[in-house]
C-alpha positions in Angstrom: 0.0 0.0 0.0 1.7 3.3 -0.8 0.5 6.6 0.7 -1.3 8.9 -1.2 0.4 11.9 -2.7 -2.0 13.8 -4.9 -3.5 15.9 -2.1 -2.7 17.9 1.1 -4.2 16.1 4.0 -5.3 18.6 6.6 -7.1 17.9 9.9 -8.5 20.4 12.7 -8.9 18.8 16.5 -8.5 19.2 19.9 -6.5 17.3 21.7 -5.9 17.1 25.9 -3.2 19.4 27.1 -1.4 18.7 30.7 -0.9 21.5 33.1 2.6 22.4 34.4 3.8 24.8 37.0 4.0 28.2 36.0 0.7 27.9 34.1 2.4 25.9 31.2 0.6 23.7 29.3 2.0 20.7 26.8 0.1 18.7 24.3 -0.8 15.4 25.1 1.4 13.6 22.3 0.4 10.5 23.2 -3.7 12.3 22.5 -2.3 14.0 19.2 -0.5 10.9 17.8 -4.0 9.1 18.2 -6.4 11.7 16.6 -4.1 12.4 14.1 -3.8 8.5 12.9 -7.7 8.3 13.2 -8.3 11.5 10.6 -5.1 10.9 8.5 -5.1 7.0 7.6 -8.5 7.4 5.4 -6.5 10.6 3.7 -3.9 8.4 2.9 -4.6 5.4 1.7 -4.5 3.5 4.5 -6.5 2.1 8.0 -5.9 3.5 11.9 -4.3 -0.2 12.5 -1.9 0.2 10.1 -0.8 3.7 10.7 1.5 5.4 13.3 2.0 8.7 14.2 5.6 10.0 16.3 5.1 13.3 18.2 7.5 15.3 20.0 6.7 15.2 23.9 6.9 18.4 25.8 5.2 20.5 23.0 3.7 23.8 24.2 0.0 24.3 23.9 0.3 27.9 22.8 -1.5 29.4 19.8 1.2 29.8 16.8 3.6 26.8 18.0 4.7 24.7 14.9 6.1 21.3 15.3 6.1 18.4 13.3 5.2 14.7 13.9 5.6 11.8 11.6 2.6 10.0 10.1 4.2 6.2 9.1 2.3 3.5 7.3 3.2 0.8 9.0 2.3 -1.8 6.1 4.2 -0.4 3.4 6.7 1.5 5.6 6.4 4.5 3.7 6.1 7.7 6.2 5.3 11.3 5.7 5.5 14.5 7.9 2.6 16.2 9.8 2.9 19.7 10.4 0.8 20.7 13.6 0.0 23.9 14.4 -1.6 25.0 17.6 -4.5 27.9 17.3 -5.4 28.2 20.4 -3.8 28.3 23.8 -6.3 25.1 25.2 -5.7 22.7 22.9 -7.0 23.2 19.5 -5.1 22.2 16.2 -4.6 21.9 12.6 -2.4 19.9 10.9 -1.3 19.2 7.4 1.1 16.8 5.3 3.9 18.4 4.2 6.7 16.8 1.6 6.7 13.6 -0.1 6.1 10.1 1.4 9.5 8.4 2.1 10.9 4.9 2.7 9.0 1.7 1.7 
């Protein structure tokens, strides 16, 4: 199964954020990877079973923070990148393929 490259995949969520002294929040990667496996795997060409997702822990949930996870179809080994942006301070998303699948 290869990992579709015609379109942009782009998602919107919410995902749990864990509070830290000093009023800090982080994402919940483990939260993120999940939604973003769910939303992405029918985008791509492939099923939540077969798909993993690799966030960066410690991630601040601040509006306008950028990072990048790694969306891997575990059949095929083929992976792509997942750019996440946060829009809100609590929580909320969006996220979007970015590049060419790799690998496989």
């Amino acid at each position: 199964m290869n990992l579709k490259t015609t379109s942009v995949a782009a998602v919107t969520g919410l995902v749990a954020v864990l509070a830290f002294a000093g009023c800090s929040k982080t994402v919940d990667s483990g939260d993120l990877e999940s939604q973003l496996a769910e939303q992405l795997a029918p985008q791509l060409g492939t099923t939540k079973d077969q798909a993993s997702v690799d966030c960066p822990d410690d991630e601040k949930a601040e509006k306008g923070n950028t990072f990048t996870c790694t969306f891997t179809d575990d059949k095929s080994g083929q992976s792509i990148d997942v750019e996440v942006t946060m829009t809100n301070d609590d929580g909320q998303f969006t996220a979007k393929t970015v590049g060419q699948p790799t690998g496989g």
